[in-house]
C-alpha positions as CSV (number, residue, x, y, z in Angstrom):
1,X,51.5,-88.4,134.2
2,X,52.6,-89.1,137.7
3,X,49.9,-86.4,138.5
4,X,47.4,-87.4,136.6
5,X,47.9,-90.8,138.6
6,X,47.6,-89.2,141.9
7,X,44.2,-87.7,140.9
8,X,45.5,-84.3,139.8
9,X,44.0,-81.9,137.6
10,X,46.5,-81.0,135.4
11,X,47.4,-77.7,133.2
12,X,49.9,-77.9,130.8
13,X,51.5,-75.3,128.8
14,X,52.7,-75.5,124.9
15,X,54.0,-73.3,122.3
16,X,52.0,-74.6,119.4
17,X,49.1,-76.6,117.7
18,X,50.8,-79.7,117.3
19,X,52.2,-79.8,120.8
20,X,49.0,-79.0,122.3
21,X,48.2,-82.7,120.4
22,X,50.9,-84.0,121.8
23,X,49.6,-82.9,125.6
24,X,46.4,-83.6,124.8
25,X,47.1,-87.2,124.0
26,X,49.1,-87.4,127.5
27,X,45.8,-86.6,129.2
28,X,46.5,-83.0,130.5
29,X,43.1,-81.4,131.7
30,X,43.4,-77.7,130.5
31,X,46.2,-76.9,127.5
32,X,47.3,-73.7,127.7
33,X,48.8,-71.9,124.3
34,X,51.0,-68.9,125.8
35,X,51.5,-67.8,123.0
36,X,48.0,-66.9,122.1
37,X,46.6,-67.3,126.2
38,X,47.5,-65.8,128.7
39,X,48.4,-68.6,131.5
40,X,47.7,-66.4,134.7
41,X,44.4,-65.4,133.2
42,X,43.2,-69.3,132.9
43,X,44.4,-69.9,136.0
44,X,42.7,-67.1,138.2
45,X,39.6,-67.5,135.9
46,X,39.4,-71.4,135.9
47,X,41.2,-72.1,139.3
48,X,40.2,-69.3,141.3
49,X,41.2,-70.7,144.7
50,X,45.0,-71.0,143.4
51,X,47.2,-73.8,142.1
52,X,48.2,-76.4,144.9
53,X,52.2,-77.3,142.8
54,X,53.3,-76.3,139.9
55,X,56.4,-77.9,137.9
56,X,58.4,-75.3,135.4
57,X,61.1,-75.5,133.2
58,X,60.5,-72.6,131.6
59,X,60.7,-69.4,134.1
60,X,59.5,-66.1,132.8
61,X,56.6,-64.6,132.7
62,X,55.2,-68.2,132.7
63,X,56.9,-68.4,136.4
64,X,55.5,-65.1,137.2
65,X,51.9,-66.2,136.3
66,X,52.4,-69.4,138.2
67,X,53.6,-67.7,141.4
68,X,50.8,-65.1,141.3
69,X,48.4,-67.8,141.2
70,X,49.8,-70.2,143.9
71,X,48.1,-70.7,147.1
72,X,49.2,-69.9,150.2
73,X,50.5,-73.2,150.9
74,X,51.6,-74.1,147.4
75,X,54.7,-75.1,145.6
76,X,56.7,-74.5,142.4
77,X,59.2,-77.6,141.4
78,X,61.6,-75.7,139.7
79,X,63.7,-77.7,137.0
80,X,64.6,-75.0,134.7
81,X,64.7,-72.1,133.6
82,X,64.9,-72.2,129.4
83,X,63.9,-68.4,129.2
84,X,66.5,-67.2,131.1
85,X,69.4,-68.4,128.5
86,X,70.8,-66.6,126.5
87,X,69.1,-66.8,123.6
88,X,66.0,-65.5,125.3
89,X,65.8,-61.7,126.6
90,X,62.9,-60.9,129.5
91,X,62.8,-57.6,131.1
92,X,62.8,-59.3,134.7
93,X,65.0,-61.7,136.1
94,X,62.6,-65.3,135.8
95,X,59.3,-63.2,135.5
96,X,59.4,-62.1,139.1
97,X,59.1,-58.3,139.3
């Protein structure tokens, strides 16, 4: 929201249908469903000159694709890293190979 505010396009990433609503009714510009979408896709197709900041709590692949996708200049706000618990197995160390 504080983006949006600031005149931000926003992309936001969910798991599912119903919290794609949830986004959606937040105001986020482009809803991303990784599990059916790939994110780095969207964003080199959509935003082909590169995401200016990104903010993650996830890590993963979903860092990977927001890293390969960064400008030069740009920024990831890392807050978290949910995939790399253990719960949750990922062949490389927060997506970053």
């Amino acid at each position: 929201q504080l983006a949006k505010a600031a005149g931000a396009t926003v992309v936001g990433t969910v798991g599912s249908d119903a919290k794609a609503e949830v986004a959606r009714s937040l105001g986020i510009d482009r809803i991303v469903n990784w599990r059916t979408t790939s994110l780095e896709e969207v964003l080199r197709d959509e935003y082909p000159e590169g995401v200016d900041l990104a903010y993650d709590g996830v890590g993963g692949p979903l860092l990977g694709a927001i890293c390969a996708c960064l400008k030069p200049d740009g920024r990831v706000l890392l807050v978290g890293s949910i995939s790399q618990y253990p719960h949750n197995v990922v062949k490389a160390p927060h997506g970053l190979e």
